[in-house]
C-alpha positions in Angstrom: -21.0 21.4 -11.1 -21.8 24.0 -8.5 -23.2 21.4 -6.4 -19.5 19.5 -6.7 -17.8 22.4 -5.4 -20.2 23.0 -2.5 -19.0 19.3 -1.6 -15.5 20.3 -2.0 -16.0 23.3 0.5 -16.9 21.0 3.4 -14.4 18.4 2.8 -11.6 20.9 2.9 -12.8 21.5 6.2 -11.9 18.6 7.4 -8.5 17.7 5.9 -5.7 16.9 8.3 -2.4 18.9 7.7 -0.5 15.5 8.6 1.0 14.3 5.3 1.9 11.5 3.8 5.7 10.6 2.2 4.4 10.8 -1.0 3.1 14.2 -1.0 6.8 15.9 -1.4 7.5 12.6 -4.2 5.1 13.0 -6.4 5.9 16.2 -9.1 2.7 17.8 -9.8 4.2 19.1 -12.7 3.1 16.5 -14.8 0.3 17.0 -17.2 -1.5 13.0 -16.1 -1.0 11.8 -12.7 -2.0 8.3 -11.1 -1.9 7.5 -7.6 -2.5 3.9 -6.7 -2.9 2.4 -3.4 -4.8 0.1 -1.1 -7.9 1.3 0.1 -7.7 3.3 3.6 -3.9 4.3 2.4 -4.8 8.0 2.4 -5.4 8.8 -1.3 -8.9 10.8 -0.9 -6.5 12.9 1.8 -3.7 13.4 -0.2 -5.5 14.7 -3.5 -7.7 17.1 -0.9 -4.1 18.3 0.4 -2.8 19.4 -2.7 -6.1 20.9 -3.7 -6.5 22.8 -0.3 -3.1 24.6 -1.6 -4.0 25.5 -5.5 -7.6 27.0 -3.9 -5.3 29.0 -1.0 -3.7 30.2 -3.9 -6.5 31.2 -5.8 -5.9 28.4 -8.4 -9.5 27.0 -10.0 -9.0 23.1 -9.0 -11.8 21.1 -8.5 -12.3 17.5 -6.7 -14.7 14.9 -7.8 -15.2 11.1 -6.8 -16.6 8.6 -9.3 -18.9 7.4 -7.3 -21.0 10.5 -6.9 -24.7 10.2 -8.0 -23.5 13.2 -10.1 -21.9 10.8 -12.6 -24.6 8.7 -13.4 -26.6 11.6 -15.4 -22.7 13.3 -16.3 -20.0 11.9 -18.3 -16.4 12.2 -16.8 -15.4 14.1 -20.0 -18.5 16.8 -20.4 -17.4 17.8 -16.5 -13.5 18.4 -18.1 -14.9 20.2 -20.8 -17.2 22.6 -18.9 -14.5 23.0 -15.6 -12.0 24.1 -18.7 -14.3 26.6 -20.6 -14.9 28.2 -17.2 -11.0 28.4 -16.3 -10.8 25.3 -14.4 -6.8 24.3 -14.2 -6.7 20.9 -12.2 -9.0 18.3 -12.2 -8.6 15.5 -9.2 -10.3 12.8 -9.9 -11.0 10.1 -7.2 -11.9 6.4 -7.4 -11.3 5.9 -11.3 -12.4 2.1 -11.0 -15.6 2.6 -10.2 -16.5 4.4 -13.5 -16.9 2.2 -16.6 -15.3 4.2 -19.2 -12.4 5.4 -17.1 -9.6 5.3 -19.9 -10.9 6.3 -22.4 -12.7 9.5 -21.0 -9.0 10.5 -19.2 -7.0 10.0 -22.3 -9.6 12.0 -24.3 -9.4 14.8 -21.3 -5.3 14.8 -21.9 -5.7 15.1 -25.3 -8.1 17.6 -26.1 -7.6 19.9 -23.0 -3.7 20.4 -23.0 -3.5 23.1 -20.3 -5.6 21.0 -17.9 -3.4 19.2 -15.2 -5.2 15.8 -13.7 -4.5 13.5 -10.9 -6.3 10.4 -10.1 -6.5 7.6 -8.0 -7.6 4.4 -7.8 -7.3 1.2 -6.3 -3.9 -1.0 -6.0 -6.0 -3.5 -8.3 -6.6 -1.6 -11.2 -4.1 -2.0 -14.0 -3.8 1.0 -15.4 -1.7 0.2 -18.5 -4.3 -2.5 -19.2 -7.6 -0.3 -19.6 -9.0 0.3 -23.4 -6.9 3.4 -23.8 -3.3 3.3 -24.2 -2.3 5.7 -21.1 1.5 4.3 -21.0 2.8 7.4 -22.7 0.9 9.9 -20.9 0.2 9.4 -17.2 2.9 9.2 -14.4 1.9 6.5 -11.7 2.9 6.4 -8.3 2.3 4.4 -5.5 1.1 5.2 -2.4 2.0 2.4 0.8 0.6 1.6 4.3 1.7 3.8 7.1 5.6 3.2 7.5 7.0 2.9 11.1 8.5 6.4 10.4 5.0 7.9 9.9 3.5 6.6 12.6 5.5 8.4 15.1 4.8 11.3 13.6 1.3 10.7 13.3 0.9 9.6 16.8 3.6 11.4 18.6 4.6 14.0 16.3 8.1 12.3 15.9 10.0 14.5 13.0 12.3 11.9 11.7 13.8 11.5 7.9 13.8 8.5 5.7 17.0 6.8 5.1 17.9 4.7 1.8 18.1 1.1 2.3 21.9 1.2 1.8 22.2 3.9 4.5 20.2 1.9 7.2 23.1 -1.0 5.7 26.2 0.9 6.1 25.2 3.2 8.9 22.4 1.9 11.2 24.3 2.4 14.7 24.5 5.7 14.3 21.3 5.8 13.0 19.7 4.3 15.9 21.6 6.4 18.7 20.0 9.7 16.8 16.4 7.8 16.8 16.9 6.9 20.6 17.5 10.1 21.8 14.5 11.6 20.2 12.5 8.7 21.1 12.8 7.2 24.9 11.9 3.7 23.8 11.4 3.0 20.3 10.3 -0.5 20.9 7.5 -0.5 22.7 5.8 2.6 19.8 7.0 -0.4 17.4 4.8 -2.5 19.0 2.1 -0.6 18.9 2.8 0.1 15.3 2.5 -3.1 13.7 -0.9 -3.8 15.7 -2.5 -1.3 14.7 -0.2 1.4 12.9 -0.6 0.8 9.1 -3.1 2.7 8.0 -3.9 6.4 9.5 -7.7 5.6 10.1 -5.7 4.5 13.8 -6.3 8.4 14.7 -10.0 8.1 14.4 -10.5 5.4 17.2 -7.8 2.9 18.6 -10.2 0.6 20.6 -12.1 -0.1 17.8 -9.6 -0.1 14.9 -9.5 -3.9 14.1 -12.7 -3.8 13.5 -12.9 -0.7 11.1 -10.2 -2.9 9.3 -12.1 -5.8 9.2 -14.5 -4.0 7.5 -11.9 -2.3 5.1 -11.1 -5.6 4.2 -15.0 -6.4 3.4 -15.2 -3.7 1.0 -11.9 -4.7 -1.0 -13.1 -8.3 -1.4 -16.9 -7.6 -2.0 -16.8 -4.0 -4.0 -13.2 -3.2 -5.0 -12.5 -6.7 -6.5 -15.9 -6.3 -8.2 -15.3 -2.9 -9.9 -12.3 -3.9 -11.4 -12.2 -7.4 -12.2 -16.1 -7.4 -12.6 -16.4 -11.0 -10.5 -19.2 -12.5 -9.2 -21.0 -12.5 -5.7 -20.6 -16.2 -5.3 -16.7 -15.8 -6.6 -16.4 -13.1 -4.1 -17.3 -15.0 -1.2 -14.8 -17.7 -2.6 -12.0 -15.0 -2.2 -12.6 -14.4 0.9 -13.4 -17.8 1.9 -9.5 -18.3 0.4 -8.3 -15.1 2.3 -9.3 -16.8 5.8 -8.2 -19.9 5.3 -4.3 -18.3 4.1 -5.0 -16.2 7.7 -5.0 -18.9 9.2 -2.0 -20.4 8.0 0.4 -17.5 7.0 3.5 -17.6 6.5 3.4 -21.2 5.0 4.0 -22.9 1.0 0.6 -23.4 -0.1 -0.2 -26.8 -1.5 -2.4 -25.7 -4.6 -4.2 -29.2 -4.6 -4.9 -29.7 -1.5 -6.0 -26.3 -1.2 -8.1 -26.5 -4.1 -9.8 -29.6 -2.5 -10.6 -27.9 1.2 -12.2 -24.7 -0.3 -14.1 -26.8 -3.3 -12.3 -24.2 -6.0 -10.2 -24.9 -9.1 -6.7 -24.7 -9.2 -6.8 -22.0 -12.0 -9.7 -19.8 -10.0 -7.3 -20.4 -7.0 -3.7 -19.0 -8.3 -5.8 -15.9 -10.0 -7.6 -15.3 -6.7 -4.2 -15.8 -4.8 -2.6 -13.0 -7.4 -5.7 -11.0 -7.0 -5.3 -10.4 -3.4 -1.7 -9.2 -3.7 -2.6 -7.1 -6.0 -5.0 -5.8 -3.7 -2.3 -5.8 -1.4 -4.0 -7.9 1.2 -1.4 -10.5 1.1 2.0 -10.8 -0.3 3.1 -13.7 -2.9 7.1 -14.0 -2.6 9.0 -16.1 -4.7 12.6 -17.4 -5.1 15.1 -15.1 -7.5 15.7 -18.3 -9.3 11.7 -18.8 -10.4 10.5 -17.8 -13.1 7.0 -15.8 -12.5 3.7 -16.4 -15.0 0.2 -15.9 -14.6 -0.6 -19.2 -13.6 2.7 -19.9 -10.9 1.5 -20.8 -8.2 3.7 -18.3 -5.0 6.8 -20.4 -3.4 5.3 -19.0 0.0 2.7 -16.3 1.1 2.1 -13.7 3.7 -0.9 -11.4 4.6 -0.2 -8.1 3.1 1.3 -6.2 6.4 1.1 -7.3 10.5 -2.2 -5.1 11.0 -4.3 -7.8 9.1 -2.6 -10.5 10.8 -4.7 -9.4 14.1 -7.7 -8.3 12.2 -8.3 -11.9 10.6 -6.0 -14.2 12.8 -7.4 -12.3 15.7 -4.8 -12.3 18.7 -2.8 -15.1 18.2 -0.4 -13.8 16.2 2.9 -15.9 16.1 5.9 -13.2 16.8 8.2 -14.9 14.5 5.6 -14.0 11.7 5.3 -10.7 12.4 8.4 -10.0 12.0 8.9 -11.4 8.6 5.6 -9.5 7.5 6.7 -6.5 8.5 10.5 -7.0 6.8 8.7 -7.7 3.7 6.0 -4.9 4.1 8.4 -2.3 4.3 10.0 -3.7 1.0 7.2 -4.5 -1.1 6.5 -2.0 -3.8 10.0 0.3 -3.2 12.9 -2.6 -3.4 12.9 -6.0 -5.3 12.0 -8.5 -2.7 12.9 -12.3 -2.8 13.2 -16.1 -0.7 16.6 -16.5 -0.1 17.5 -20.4 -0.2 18.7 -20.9 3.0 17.6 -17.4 5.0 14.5 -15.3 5.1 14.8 -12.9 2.1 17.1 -11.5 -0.5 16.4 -7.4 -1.8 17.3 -6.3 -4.9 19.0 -9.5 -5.2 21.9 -8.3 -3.7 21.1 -8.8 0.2 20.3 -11.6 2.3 18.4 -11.6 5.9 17.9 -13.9 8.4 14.8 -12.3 10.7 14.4 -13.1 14.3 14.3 -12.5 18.2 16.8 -10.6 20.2 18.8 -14.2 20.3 18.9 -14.5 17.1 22.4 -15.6 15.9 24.6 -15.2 12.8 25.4 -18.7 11.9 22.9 -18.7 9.3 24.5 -16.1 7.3 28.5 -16.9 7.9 30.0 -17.3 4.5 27.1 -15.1 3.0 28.1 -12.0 1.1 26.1 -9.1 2.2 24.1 -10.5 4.8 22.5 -9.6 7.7 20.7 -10.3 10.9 17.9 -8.5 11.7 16.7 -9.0 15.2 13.4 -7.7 17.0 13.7 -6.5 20.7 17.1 -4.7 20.6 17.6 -0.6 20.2 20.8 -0.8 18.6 22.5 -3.3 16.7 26.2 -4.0 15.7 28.2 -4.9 13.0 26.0 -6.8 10.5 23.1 -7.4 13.3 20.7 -4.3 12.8 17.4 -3.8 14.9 14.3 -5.0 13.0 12.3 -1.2 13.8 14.9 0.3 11.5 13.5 -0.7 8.2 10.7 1.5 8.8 12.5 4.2 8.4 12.7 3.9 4.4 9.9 6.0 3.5 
């Protein structure tokens, strides 16, 4: 254990003091905490955060990743018991999916050490409610997202702007966007920036050579990630990502399951699992109509890669504008409001609100006769009536 802590020591070093939304969400109160989130989100920064402040305050918390060598001679729960019997309080735990026993150990460390708080994360894959242990009644899960707009201005620039609700950005968004424009000279061209190469706050590190720290992000989801938690194949993986390229190169579209099927030399079933195993590794986005009705072997009405950085990491720099804009609409929706196809427009949230998504040009004949409806255009600072600037929507978290 003492050689865990010595680890802990030099990564508290390091930690940036830029925090994520989440951070002020989450209520560490709770006895069982899960974080979930893509991998390159932030997780590993935002347990060390919160750890930094118990050890300021002379709290005994320690951090530990699964996939330390310590843990293949250690169980998970011998470490509880031995952190506890020598005052130990919290317990982060990072990386849950790549231990085997994962459930069971935490449920057995809630219920036999009661005065023992524990976070842990894991990846956006890993079903948590689904391992061997019933943790539904204990743990609290939260999810962390990509880099909003909002966060990358104050990542980059040190913008200090707050979130707005959805129905705020709705009912309010001129005003809005005069108080953004006079803290920011011109919001566009950061937004620009942004959904190149904003989503994830690796960006800091290096900018020139971001894409390719992505690409190789990507890499690790499909070829260890996917692995540790659905326990696949080498030859399967490379099918995934064989399917990830060729939806790349194709986004936003309907995907014709058979024909599909055909041009990679996969099944249909292996196909709609691997197509649902990539959202849920939130590397693309499967959107359907209100009106559908959702299994496990539905094939999505139309798909999208997961957020616009990945559509310049693996569609390189030909990105088509028009579906930028819809990735980053839905982005920015996925995971913190109900996101639908509309029939005739681009989406429909919470099944309440239509959008049509577009240029500067855009006009509002799509939506005319449509109850709560809106334009969304690109290019413009401030909007008017039901026509709101499409940088806006990154202000929700």
């Amino acid at each position: 254990m003492e050689k865990l802590f010595s680890l802990q020591e030099q990564l508290l070093k390091t930690i940036s003091n830029k925090k994520r939304y989440l951070y002020n969400d989450i209520n560490w109160d709770n006895r069982l905490i899960a974080i979930k989130g893509a991998r390159g989100s932030g997780k590993t920064t935002l347990l060390l955060q919160k750890l930094k402040k118990y050890v300021l305050d002379n709290q005994e918390a320690l951090y530990v990743s699964l996939d330390n060598l310590y843990f293949l001679e250690n169980s998970l729960i011998s470490l509880a018991e031995d952190f506890v019997v020598n005052g130990g309080k919290y317990l982060f735990i990072d990386e849950v999916h790549k231990y085997p026993n994962w459930s069971r150990e935490i449920k057995l460390i809630y219920d036999q050490f009661p005065n023992l708080k524990t976070v842990f994360t894991s990846s956006s894959m890993l079903e948590i409610y689904k391992g061997e242990s019933d943790l539904s009644r204990r743990v609290v899960s939260y999810f962390l997202k990509e880099l909003s707009f909002r966060e990358f201005l104050y990542f980059k620039y040190k913008y200090v702007i707050p979130k707005f609700k959805l129905e705020e950005i709705l009912v309010n968004h001129k005003n809005i966007a005069r108080e953004i424009v006079t803290q920011i000279d011109i919001p566009i061209r950061e937004f620009k920036q942004y959904v190149e190469f904003g989503n994830y706050p690796y960006f800091l590190e290096n900018e020139e050579t971001y894409l390719i720290k992505l690409t190789q992000t990507i890499n690790l989801i499909l070829e260890t990630d996917i692995n540790a938690v659905e326990n696949i194949t080498y030859k399967d993986s490379r099918k995934i990502k064989k399917l990830l390229v060729a939806i790349a190169q194709s986004v936003p579209f309907t995907p014709n399951i058979s024909k599909l099927s055909e041009k990679l030399g996969i099944s249909r079933v292996f196909l709609i699992n691997a197509i649902k195993l990539l959202n849920r590794a939130d590397l693309v986005m499967e959107l359907y109509k209100p009106t559908k009705g959702v299994g496990s072997l539905t094939k999505p009405e139309k798909l999208y890669l997961n957020n616009t950085n990945l559509v310049y990491a693996l569609g390189k720099q030909d990105a088509e504008i028009g579906n930028i804009r819809e990735t980053f609409f839905a982005n920015q929706m996925k995971h913190i409001h109900e996101i639908h196809l509309a029939e005739k427009d681009d989406f429909i949230i919470n099944k309440k609100y239509t959008f049509e998504i577009g240029g500067k040009n855009k006009q509002t004949k799509q939506i005319r006769g449509v109850k709560n409806a809106f334009v969304v255009r690109d290019d413009i600072e401030i909007g008017s009536l039901n026509i709101i600037p499409l940088y806006l929507f990154g202000f929700m978290y």
